[in-house]
C-alpha positions in Angstrom: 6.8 -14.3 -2.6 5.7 -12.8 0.7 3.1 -10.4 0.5 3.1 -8.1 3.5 0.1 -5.7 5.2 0.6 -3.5 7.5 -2.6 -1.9 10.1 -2.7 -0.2 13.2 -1.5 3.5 12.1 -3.5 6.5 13.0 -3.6 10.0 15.1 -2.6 9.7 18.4 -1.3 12.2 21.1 2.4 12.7 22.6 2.9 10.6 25.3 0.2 7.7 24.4 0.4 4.3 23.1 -0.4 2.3 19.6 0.3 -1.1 18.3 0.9 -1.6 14.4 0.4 -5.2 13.1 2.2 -6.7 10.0 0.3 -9.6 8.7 1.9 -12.2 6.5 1.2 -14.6 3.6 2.7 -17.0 1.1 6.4 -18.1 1.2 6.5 -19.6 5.2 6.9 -16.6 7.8 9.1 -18.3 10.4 12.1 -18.4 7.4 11.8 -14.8 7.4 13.9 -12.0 9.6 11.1 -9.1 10.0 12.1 -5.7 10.4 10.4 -2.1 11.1 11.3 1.0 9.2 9.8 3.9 8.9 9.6 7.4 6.6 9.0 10.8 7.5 8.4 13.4 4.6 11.7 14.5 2.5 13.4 11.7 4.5 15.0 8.1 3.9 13.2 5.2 5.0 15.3 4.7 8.4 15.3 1.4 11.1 12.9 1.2 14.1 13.4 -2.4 14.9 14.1 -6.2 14.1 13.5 -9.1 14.8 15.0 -13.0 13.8 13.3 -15.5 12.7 12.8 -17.5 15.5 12.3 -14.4 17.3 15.7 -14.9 20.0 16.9 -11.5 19.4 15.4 -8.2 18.5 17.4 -4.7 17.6 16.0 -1.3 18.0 17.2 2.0 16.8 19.0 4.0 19.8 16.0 6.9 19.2 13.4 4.2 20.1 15.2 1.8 22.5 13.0 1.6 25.5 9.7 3.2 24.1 9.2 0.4 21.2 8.9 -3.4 21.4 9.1 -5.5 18.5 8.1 -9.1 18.6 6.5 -12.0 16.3 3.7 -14.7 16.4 5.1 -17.4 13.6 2.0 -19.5 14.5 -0.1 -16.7 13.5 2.3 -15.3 10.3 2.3 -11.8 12.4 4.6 -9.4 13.4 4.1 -6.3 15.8 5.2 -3.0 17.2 4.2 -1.7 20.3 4.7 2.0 20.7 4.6 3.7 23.9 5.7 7.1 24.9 5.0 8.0 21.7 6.6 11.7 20.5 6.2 13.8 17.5 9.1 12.8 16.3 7.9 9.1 16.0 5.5 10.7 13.2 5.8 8.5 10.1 4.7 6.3 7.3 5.5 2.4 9.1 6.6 0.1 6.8 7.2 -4.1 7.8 10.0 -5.8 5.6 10.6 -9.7 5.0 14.3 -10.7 4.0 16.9 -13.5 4.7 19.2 -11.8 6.3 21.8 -14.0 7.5 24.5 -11.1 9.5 23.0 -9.8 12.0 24.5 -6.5 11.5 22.9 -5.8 8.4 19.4 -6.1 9.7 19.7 -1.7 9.9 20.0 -2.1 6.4 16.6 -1.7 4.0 18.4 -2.5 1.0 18.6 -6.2 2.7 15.0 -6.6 3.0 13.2 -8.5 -0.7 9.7 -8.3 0.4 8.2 -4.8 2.0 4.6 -4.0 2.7 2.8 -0.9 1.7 2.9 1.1 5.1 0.9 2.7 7.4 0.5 6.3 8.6 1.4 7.6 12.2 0.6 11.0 13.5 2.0 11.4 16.8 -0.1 15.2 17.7 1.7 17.4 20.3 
């Protein structure tokens, strides 16, 4: 079992900045791929970003591909998103996710993920 909280959401304005956390604990972290998705209202969970375990590549979704950086601390069990340029559009429930994915390609997929944690709200105002 890895049990997975997410912080960092809040209100923020078009065009600023905010860094969501994802902190881990029980099964060992670093065995873990660690993924971003989010969830707007009346919408399916969709990608944001990923990251592999030993944190030597990362993935984004093309609508946040030079705007968000994903990245990891194993030493620390934590994994982050830093948000910048952020537009209404980016507005969302955040949710971290915990799987052994072993094809790269399928790190876009949700399904893919066993362990998830229980979100956190983003408002991007305009």
């Amino acid at each position: 079992q890895v049990q997975l909280v997410e912080s960092g959401g809040t209100l923020v304005q078009a065009g600023g900045s905010l860094r969501l956390s994802c902190e881990a604990s029980g099964r060992t972290f670093s065995e873990y791929d660690m993924g971003w998705f989010r969830q707007a209202p009346g919408k399916e969970r969709e990608f944001v970003a990923a990251i592999t375990r030993s944190a030597d590549r990362t993935y984004y979704a093309d609508s946040v591909k030079g705007r968000f950086t994903i990245s990891r601390d194993n030493a620390k069990n934590a994994l982050y998103l830093q948000m910048n340029s952020l537009k209404p559009e980016d507005t969302a429930v955040y949710y971290c996710g915990a799987g052994k994915v072993f094809f790269t390609s399928r790190l876009r997929v949700p399904e893919n993920y066993a362990y998830w944690g229980q979100g956190t709200q983003v408002t991007v105002s305009s």
